[in-house]
N, C-alpha and C positions, 0 to 999 in steps of 0.2 A: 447538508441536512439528510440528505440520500444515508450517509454512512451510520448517526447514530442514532436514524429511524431503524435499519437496518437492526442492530444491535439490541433497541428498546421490543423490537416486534420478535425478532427467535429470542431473546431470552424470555418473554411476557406467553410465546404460545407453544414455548415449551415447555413450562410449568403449568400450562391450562390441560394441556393434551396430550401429557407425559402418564399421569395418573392412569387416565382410559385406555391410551396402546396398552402401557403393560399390564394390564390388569387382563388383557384378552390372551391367550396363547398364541392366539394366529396373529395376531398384529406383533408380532414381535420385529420381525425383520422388517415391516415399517416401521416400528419404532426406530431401529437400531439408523435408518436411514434418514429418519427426522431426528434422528442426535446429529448425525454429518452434516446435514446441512445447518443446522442449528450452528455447530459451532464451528464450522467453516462461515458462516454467516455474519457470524460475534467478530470471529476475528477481521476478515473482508472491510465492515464497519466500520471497526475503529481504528486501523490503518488508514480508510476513503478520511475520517473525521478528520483525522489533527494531522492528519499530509494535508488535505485540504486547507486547512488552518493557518499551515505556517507555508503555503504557498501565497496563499490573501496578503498575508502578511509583507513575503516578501516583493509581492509584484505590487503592492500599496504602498510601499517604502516604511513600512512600518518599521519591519525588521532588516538586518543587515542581510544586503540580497548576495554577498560571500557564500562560500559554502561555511558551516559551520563542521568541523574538520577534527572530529573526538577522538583522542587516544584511543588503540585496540577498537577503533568502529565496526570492523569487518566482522570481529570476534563478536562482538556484542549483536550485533545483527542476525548471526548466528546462533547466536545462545537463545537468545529470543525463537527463533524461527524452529530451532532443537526441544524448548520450554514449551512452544504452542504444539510441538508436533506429540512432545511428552504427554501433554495434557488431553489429547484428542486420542490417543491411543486410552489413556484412563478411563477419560467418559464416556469410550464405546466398549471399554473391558466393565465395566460396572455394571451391575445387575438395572432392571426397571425400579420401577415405585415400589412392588412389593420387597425390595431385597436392599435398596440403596436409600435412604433417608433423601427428600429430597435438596436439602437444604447443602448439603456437600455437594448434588451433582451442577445447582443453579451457581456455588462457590465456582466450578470450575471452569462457566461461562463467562464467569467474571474473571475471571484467571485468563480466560481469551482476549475477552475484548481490552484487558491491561495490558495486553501482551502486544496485540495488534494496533492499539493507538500510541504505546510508546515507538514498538517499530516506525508507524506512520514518523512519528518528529523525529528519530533518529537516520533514516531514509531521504528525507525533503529537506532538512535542516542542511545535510552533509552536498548538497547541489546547489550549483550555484545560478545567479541568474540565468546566464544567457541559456540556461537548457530549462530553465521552464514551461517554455511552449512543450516539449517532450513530459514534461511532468504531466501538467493541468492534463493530455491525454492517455497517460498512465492513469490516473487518479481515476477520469471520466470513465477510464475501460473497469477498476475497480467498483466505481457507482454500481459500474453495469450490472457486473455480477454479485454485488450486495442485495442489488433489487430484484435480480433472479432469486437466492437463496430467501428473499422477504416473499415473494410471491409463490413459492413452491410453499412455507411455512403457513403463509394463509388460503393456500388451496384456490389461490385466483391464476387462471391460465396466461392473460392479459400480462400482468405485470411479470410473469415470469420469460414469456415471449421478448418485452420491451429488453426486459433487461439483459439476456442472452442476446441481441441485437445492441444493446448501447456498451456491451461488455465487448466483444468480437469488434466494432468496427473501433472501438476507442484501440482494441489491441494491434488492429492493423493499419491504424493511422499510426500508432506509435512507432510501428515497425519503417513505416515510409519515410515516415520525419528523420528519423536515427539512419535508413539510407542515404538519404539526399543530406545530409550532413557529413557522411563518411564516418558514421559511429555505430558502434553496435547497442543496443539497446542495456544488456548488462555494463556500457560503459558509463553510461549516463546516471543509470538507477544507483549504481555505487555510488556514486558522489566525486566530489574534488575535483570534476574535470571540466565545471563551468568556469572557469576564471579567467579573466585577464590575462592571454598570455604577452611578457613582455619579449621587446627587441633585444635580438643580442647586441651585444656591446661590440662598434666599432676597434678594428685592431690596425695597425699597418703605419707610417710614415705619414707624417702633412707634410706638403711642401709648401711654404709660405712665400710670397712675393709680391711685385705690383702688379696689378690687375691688368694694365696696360699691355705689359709684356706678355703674360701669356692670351691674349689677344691675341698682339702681332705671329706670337710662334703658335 
């Protein structure tokens, strides 16, 4: 819930208090810095949502706790990650209220948080069970820093503190877990690497007899 509170609050107070920065000349470079977190925020969001989502899922047995293992993934992760980084150069190249119609530049927060909760299922989907403990504190360190960016947007000190604290410890729990497993943290976040790995297959002669005998010898 953390994640598309997150998303409902920067995009809801940045169409309240977009109008009034830019309407001042001197707030401009706050403004330009409550676009950043704004849609650093959107996006954060809706990655924490629907990773969250289909990690419920799969530690519920809802869903199949396999990796779900999508053609060109890497690429598409990428593209995504290229499309959010597109869109966040846009929205800080874009003029304020007086220059930008507002209705394109709330389009491209919505363009974020699309961006960000497809990644979420495309990221969580592609890992498989047994690395979910490493997920759920991926995700948590995620929360963290969505509720930082929701606390900075509504100007409450508290909630920005928690969340830079639930964001840093979540990332350095993850970091620990992915030690003590002998993995690195980029191996896990990829995907495909929770699975069942099987035994190789015996190779070499049987030698067949009574059991007696190789007793005696």
């Amino acid at each position: 819930l953390v994640g598309i509170a997150a998303v409902l609050t920067c995009v809801a107070n940045y169409v309240t208090e977009a109008p009034i920065m830019f309407a001042d000349p001197s707030l401009i470079g706050a403004g330009n810095l409550m676009k950043t977190v704004a849609y650093l925020g959107t996006w954060i969001g809706g990655v924490t949502f629907t990773g969250s989502l289909i990690a419920f899922g799969k530690l519920q047995g809802i869903l199949d706790s396999q990796p779900l293992l999508l053609p060109m993934r890497h690429a598409l992760n990428a593209s995504l990650v290229g499309i959010s980084t597109a869109g966040l150069a846009a929205f800080l190249a874009s003029g304020g209220d007086l220059e930008t119609p507002m209705v394109p530049l709330s389009m491209l927060l919505g363009g974020a948080a699309l961006a960000g909760s497809v990644s979420g299922v495309t990221l969580t989907a592609a890992i498989g069970g047994a690395d979910m403990p490493v997920v759920i504190t991926v995700l948590n360190s995620y929360s963290g820093w969505a509720l930082c960016a929701e606390g900075f947007m509504l100007n409450n000190s508290l909630m920005t503190v928690v969340g830079a604290l639930i964001g840093s410890s979540g990332a350095i729990l993850s970091y620990i877990m992915c030690r003590a497993m002998n993995r690195s943290l980029p191996n896990v976040i990829l995907g495909g690497y929770g699975t069942t790995s099987a035994g190789s297959k015996v190779t070499g002669l049987t030698v067949l007899g009574v059991l007696d005998e190789h007793i005696l010898v």
